[in-house]
C-alpha positions as CSV (number, residue, x, y, z in Angstrom):
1,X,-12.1,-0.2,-1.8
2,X,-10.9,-2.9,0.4
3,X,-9.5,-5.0,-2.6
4,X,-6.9,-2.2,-3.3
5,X,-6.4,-0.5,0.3
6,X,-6.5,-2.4,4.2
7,X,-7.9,-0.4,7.1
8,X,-4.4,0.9,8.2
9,X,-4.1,2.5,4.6
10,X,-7.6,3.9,4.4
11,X,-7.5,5.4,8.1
12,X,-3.6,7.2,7.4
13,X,-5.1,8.4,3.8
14,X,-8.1,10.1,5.7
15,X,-6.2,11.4,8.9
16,X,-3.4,13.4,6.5
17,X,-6.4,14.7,4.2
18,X,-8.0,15.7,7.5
19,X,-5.0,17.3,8.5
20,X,-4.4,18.7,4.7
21,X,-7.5,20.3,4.8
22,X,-7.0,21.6,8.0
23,X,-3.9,23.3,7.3
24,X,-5.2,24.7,4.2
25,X,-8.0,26.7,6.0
26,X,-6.0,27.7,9.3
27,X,-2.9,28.6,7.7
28,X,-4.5,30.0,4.0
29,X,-2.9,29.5,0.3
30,X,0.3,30.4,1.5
31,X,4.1,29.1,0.8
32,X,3.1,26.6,3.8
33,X,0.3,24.9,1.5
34,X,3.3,23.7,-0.6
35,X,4.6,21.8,2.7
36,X,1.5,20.3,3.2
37,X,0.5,19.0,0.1
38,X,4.8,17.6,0.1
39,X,3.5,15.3,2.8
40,X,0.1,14.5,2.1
41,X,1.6,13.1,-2.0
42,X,4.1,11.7,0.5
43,X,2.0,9.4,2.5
44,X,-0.4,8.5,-0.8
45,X,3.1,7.4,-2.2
46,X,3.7,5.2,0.5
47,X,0.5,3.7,0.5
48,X,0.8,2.6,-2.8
49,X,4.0,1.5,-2.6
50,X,3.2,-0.8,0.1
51,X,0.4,-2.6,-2.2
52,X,2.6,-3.1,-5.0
53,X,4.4,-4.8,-2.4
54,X,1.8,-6.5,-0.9
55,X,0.6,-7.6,-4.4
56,X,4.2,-8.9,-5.7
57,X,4.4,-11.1,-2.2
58,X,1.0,-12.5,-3.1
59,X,2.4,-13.2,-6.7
60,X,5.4,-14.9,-4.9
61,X,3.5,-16.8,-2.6
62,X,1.5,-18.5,-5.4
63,X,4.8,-19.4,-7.7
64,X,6.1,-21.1,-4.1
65,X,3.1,-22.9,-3.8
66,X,3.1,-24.1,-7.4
67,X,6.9,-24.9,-6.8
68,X,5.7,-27.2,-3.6
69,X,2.8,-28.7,-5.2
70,X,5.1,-29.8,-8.3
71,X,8.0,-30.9,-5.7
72,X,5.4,-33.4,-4.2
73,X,4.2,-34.3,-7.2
74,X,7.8,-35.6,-8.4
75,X,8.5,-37.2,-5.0
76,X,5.2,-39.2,-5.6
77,X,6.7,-40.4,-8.8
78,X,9.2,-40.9,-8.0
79,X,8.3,-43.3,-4.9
């Protein structure tokens, strides 16, 4: 689970079930449940939006590296 989600992700996923659940047994299946569930897709939207992000800076991290190491590799030569 780690491989897809940090800690941060994992506890806010958790806390706003929590609090999903919660709702849904104090307040019933009532118009509010629609609310709730708004914020809890909310937040899981989030989440993975920020590890398509985190997974396209790692992509652009290695093409930079590659870009470095070929960049030394020509200076080399060219010495």
């Amino acid at each position: 689970m780690e491989k897809y989600f940090d800690v941060g992700s994992l506890v806010v996923i958790g806390i706003t079930f929590f609090l999903f659940v919660l709702a849904l047994l104090v307040k019933g299946a009532t118009h509010d449940l629609l609310l709730e569930a708004g914020v809890f897709l909310v937040s899981v939207k989030l989440i993975m939006m920020g590890y398509k992000t985190k997974k396209e800076h790692e992509r652009i991290f290695a093409e930079l590296q590659a870009i470095r190491q070929d960049s030394k590799k020509q200076k080399k030569e060219q010495v």
